[in-house]
BALO-879749 format. One record per residue (C-alpha): residue number from 1; residue in three letters; x, y, z. Coordinates in nm, 2 decimals. Example, Ala and Ser with C-alpha at 12.3 -4.5 7.8 and 13.67 -1.06 7.14 Angstrom:
<atoms>
<atom n="1" res="Ala" x="1.23" y="-0.45" z="0.78"/>
<atom n="2" res="Ser" x="1.37" y="-0.11" z="0.71"/>
</atoms>
This chain:
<atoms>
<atom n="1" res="Unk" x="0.32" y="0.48" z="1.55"/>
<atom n="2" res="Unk" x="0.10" y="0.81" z="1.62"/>
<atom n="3" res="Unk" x="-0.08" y="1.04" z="1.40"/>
<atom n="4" res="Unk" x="0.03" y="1.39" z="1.49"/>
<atom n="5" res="Unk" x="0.06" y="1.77" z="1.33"/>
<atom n="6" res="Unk" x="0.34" y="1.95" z="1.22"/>
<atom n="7" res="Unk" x="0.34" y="2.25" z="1.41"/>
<atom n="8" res="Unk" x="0.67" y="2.42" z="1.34"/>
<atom n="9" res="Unk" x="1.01" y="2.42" z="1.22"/>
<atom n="10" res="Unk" x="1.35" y="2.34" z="1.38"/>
<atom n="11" res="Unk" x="1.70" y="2.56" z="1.29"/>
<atom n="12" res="Unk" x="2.02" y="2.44" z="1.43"/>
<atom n="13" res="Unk" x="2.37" y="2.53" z="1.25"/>
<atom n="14" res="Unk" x="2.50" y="2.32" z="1.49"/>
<atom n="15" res="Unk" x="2.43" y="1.98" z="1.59"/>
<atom n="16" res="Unk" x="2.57" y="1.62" z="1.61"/>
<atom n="17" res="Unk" x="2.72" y="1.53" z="1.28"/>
<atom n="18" res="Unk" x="2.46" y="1.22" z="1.18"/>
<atom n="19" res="Unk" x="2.18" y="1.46" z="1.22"/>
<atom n="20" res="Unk" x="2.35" y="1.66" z="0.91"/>
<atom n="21" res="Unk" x="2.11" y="1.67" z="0.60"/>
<atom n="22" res="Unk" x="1.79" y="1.60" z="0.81"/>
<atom n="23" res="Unk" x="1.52" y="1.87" z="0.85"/>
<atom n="24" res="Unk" x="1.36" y="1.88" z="1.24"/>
<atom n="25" res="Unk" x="1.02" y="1.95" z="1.27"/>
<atom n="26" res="Unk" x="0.81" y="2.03" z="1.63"/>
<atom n="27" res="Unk" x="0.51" y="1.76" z="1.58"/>
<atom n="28" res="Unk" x="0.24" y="1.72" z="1.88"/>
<atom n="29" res="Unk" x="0.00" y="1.42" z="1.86"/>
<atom n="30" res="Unk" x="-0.36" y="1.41" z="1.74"/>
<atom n="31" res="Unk" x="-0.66" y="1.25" z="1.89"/>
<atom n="32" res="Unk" x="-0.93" y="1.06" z="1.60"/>
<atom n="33" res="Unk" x="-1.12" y="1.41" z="1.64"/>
<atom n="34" res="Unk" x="-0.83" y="1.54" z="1.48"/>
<atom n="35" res="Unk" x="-0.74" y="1.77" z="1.79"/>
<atom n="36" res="Unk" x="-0.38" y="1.81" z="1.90"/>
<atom n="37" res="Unk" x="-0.34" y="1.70" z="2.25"/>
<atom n="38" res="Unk" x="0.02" y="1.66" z="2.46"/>
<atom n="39" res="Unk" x="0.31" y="1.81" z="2.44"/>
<atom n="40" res="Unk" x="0.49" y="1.88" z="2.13"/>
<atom n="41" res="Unk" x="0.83" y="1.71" z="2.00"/>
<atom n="42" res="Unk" x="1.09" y="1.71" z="1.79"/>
<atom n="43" res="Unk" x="1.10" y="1.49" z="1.49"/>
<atom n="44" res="Unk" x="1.32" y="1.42" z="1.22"/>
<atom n="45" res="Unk" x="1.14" y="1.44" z="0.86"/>
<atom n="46" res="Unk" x="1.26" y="1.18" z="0.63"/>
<atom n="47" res="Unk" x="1.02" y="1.27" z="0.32"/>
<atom n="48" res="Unk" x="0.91" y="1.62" z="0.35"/>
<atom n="49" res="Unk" x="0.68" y="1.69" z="0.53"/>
<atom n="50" res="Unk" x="0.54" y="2.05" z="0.61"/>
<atom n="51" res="Unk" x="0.36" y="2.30" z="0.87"/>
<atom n="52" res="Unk" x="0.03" y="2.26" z="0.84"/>
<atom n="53" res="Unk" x="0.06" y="1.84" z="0.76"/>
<atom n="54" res="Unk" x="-0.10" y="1.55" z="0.95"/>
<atom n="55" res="Unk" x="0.19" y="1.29" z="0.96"/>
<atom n="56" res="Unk" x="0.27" y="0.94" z="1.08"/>
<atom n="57" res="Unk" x="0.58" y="0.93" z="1.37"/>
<atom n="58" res="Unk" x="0.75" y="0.62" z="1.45"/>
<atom n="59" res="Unk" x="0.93" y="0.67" z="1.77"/>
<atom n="60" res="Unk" x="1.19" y="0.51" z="1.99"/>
<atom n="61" res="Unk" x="1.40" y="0.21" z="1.81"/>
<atom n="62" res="Unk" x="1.22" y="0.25" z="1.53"/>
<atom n="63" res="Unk" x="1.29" y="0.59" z="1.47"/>
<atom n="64" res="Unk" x="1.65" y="0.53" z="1.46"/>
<atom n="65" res="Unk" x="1.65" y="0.24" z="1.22"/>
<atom n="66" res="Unk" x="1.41" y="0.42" z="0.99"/>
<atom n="67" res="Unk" x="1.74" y="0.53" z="0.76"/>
<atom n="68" res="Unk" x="1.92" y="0.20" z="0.84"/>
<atom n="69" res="Unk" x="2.13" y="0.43" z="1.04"/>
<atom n="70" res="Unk" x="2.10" y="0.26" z="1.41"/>
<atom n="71" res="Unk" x="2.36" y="0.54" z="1.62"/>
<atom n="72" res="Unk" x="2.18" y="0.80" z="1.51"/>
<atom n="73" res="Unk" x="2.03" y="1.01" z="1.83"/>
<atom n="74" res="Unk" x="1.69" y="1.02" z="1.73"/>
<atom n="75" res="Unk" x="1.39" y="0.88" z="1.93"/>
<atom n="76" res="Unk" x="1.10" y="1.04" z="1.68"/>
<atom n="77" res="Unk" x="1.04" y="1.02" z="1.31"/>
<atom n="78" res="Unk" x="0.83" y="1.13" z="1.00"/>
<atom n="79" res="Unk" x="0.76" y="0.81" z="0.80"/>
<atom n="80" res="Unk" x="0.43" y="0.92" z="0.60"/>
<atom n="81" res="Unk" x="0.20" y="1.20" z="0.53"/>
<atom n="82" res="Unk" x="-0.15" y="1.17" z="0.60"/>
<atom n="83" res="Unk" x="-0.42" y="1.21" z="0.31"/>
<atom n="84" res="Unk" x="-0.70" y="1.10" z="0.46"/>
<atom n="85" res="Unk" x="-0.84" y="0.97" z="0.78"/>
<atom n="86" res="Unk" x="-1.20" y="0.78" z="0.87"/>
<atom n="87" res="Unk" x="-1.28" y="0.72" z="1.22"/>
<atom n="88" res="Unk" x="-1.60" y="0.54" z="1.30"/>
</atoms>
């Protein structure tokens, strides 16, 4: 899992039909300094998350078995909102 940022929003009317009902989000990871660093992704938001947001992302396998939905075609998603973080 990674901590990222939710960075944006994605709009499609049309996409593949298990991806109906899910909101996409544009994420990019997060270093412990709290500073966004590669590239940004897609993710699909299973709890609501919102611009501005530091989230937990599970990606790959995981990401597709999140909803116990295994063919869906998503490598990326937002399992948990971030309320606090401590780095030492």
């Amino acid at each position: 899992m990674i901590i990222a940022k939710v960075i944006g929003n994605v709009w499609a009317t049309r996409k593949e039909e298990s991806l109906r009902g899910y909101k996409l989000l544009i994420v990019r990871q997060i270093n412990e300094k709290k500073q966004e660093v590669g590239d940004p992704f897609v993710a699909i938001d299973t709890i609501g998350a919102g611009v501005g947001e530091l989230v937990i992302v599970t990606t790959g396998s995981s990401a597709r078995k999140i909803e116990g939905k295994e063919e869906i075609p998503v490598d990326a998603a937002i399992v948990g909102i971030v309320d606090s973080m401590d780095v030492e």
